[in-house]
N, CA, C and O atoms as a Maestro MAE file, in Angstrom:
{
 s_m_m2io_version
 :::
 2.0.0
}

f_m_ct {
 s_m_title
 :::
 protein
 m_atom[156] {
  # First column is atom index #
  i_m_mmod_type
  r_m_x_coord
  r_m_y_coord
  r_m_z_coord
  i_m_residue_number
  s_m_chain_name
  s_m_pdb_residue_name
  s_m_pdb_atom_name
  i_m_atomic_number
  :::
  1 25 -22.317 -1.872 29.636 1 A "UNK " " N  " 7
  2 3 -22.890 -2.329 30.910 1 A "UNK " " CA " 6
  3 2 -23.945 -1.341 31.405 1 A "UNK " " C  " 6
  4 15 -23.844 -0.136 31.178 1 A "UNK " " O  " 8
  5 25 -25.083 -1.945 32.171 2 A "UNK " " N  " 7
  6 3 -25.858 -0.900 32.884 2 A "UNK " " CA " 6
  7 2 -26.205 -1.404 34.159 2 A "UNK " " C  " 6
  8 15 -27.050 -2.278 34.355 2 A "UNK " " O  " 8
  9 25 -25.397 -0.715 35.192 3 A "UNK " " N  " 7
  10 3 -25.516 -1.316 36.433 3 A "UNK " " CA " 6
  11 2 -27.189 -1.411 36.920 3 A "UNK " " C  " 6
  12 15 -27.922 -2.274 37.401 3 A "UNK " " O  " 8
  13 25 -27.332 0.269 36.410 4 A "UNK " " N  " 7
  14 3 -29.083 0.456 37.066 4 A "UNK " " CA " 6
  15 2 -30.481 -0.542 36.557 4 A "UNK " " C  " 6
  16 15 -31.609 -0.421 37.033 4 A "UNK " " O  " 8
  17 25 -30.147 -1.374 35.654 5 A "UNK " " N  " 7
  18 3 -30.797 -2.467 35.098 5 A "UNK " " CA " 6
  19 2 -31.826 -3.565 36.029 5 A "UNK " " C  " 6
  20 15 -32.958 -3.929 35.712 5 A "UNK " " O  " 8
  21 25 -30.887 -4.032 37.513 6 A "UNK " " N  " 7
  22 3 -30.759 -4.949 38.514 6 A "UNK " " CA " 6
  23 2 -31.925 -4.036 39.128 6 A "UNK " " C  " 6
  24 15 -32.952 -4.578 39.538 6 A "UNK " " O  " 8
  25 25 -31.787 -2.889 39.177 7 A "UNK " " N  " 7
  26 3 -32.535 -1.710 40.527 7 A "UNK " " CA " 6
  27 2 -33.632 -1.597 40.011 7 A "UNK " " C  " 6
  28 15 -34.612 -1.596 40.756 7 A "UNK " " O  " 8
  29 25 -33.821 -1.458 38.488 8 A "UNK " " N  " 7
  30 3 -35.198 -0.686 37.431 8 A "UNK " " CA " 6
  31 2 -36.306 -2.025 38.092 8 A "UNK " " C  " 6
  32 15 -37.184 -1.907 38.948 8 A "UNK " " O  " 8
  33 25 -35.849 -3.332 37.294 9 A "UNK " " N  " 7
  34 3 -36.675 -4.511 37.492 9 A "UNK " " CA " 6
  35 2 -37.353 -4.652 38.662 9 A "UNK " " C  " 6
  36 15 -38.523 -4.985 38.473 9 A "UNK " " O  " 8
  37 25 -37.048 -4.520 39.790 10 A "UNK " " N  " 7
  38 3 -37.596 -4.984 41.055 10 A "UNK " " CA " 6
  39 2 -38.599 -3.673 40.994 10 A "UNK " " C  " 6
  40 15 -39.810 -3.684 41.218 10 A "UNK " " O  " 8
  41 25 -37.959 -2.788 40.712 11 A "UNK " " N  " 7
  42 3 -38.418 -1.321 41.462 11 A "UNK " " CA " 6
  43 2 -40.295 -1.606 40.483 11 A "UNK " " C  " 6
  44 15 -41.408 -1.704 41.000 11 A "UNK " " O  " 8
  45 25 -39.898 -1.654 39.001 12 A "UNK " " N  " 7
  46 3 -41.110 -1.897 37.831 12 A "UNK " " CA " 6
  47 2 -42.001 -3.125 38.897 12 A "UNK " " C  " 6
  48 15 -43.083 -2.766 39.363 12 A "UNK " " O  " 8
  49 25 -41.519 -4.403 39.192 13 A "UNK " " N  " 7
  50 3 -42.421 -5.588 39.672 13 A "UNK " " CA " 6
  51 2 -43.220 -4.810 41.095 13 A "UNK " " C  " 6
  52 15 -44.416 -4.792 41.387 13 A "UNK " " O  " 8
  53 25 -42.139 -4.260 41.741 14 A "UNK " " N  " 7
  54 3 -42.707 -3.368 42.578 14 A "UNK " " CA " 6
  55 2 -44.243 -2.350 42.603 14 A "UNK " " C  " 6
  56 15 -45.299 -2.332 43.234 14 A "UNK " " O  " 8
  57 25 -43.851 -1.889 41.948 15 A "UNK " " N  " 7
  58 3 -44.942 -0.695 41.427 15 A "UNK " " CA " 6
  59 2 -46.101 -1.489 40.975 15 A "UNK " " C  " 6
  60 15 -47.255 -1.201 41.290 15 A "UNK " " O  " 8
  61 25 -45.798 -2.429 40.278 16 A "UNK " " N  " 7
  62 3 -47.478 -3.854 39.747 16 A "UNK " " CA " 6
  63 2 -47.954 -4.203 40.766 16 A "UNK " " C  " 6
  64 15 -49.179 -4.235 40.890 16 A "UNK " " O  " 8
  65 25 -47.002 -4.607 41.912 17 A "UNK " " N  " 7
  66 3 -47.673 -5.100 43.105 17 A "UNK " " CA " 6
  67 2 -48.695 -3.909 43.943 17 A "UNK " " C  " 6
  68 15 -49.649 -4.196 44.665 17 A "UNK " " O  " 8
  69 25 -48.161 -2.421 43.596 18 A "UNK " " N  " 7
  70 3 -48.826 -1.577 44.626 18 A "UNK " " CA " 6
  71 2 -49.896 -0.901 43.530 18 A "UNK " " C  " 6
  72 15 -50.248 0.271 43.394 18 A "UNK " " O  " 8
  73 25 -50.310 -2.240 42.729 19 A "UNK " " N  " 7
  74 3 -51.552 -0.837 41.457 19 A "UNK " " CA " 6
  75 2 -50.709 -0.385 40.273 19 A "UNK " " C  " 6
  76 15 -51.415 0.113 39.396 19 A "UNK " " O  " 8
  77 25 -49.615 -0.406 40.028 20 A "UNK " " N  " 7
  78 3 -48.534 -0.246 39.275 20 A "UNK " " CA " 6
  79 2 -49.191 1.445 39.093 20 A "UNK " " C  " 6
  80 15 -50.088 1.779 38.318 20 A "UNK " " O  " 8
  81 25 -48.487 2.275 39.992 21 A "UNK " " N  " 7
  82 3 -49.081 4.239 39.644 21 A "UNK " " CA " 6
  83 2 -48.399 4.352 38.359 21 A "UNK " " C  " 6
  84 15 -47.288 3.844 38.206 21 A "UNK " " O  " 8
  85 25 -49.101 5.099 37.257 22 A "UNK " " N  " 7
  86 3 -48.920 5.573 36.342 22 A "UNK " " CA " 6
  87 2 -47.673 6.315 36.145 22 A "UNK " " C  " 6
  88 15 -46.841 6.056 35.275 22 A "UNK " " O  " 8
  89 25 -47.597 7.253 37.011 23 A "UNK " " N  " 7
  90 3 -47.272 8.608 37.468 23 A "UNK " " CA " 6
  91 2 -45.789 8.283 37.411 23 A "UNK " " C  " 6
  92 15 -45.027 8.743 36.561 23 A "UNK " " O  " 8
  93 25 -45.299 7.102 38.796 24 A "UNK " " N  " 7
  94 3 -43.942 7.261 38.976 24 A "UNK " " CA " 6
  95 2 -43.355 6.042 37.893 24 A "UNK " " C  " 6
  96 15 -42.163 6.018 37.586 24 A "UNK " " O  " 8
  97 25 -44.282 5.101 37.391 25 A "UNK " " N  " 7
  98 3 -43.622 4.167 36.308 25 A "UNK " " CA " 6
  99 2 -43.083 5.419 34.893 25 A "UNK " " C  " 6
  100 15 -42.049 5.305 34.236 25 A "UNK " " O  " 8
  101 25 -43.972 6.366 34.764 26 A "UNK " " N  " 7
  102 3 -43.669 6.722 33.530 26 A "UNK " " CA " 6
  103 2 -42.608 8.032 33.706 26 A "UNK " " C  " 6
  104 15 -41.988 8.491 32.746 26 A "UNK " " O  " 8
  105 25 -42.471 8.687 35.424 27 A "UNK " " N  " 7
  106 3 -41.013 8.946 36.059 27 A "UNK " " CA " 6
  107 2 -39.655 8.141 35.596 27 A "UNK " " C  " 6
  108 15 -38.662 8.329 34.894 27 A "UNK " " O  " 8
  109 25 -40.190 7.209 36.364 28 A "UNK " " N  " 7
  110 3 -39.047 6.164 36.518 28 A "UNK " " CA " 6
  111 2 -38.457 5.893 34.804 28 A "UNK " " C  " 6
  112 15 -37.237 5.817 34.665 28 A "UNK " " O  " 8
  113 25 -39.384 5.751 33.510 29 A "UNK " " N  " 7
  114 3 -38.677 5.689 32.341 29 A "UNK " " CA " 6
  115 2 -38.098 6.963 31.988 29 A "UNK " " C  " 6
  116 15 -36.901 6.786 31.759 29 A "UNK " " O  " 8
  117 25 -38.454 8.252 31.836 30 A "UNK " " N  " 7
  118 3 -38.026 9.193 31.824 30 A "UNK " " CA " 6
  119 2 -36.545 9.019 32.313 30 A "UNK " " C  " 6
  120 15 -35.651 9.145 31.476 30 A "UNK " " O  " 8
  121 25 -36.194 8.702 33.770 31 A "UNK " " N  " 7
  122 3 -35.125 8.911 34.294 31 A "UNK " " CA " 6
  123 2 -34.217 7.729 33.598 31 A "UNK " " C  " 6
  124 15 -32.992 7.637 33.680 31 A "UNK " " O  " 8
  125 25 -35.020 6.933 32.961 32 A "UNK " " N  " 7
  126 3 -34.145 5.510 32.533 32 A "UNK " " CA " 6
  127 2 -33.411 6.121 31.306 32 A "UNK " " C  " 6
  128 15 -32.222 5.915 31.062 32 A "UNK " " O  " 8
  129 25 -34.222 6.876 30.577 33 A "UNK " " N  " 7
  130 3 -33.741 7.196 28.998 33 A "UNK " " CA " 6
  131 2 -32.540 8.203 29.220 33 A "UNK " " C  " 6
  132 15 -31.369 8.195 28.842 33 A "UNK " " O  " 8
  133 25 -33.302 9.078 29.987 34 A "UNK " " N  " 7
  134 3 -31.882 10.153 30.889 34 A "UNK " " CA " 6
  135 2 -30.519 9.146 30.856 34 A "UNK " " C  " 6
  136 15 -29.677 9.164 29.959 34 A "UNK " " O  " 8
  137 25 -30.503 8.347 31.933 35 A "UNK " " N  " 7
  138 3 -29.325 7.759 32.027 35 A "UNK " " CA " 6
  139 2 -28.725 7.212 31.137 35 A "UNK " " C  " 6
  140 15 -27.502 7.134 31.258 35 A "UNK " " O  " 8
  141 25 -29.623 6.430 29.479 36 A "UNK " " N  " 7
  142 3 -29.014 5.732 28.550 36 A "UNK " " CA " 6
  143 2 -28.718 7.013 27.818 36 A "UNK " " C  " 6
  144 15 -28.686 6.541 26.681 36 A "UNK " " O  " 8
  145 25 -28.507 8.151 27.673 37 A "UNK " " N  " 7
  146 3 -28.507 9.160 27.031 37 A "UNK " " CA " 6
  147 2 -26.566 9.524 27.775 37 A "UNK " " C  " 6
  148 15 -25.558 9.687 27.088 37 A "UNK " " O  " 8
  149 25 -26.664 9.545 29.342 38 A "UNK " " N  " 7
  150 3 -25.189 9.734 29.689 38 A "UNK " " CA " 6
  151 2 -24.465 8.301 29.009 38 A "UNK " " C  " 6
  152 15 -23.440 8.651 28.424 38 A "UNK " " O  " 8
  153 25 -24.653 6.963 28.917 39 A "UNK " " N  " 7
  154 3 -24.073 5.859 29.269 39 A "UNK " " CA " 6
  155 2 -23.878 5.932 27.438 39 A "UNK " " C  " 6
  156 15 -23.289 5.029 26.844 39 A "UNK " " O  " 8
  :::
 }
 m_bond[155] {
  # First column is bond index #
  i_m_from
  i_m_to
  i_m_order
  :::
  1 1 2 1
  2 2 3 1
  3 3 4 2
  4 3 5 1
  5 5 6 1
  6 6 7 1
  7 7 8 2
  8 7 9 1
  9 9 10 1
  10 10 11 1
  11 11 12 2
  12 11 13 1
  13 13 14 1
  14 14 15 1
  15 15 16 2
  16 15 17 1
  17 17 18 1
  18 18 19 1
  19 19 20 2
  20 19 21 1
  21 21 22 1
  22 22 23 1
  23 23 24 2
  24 23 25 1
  25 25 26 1
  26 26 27 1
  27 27 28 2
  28 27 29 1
  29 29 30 1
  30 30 31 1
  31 31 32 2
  32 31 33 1
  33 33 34 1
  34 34 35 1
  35 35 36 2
  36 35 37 1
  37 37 38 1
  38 38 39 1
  39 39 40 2
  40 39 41 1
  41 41 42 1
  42 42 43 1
  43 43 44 2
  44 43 45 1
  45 45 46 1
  46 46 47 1
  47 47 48 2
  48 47 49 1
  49 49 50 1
  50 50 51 1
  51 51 52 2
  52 51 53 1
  53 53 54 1
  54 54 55 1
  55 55 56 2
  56 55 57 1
  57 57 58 1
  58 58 59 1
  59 59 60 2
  60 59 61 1
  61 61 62 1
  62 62 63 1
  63 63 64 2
  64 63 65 1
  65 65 66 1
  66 66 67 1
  67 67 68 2
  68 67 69 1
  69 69 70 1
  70 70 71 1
  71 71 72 2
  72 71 73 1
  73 73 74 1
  74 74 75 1
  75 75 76 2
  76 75 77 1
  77 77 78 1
  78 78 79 1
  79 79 80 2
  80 79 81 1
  81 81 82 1
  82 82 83 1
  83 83 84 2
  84 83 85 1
  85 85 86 1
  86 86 87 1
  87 87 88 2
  88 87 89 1
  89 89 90 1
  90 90 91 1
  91 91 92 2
  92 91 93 1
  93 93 94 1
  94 94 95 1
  95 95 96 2
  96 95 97 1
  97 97 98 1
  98 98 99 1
  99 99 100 2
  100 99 101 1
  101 101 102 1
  102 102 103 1
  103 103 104 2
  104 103 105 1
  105 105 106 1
  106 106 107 1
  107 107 108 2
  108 107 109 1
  109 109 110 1
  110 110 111 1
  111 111 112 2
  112 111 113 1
  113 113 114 1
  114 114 115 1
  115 115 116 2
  116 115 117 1
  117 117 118 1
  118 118 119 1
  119 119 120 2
  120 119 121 1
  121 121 122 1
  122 122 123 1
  123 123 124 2
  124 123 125 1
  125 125 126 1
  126 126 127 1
  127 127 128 2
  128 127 129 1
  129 129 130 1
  130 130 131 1
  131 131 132 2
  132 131 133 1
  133 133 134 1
  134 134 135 1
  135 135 136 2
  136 135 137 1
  137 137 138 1
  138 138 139 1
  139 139 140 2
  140 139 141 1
  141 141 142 1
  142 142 143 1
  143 143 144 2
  144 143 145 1
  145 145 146 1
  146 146 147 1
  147 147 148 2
  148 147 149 1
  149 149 150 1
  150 150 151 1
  151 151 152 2
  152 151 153 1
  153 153 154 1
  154 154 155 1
  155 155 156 2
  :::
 }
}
């Protein structure tokens, strides 16, 4: 299971809507791989 899955999606559609920043999309995977790394 990956709860944070539900949170990533909106947060990604999110970021397209505001210019999609480089910066915190390629944050935001960083922190994704982090977590599949504990799970």
């Amino acid at each position: 299971m990956r709860p944070y899955v539900p949170l990533v999606v909106p947060w990604r559609l999110f970021l397209k809507l505001c210019g999609g920043d480089e910066f915190l999309d390629a944050t935001l995977s960083r922190l994704q791989d982090r977590v599949q790394i504990f799970l």
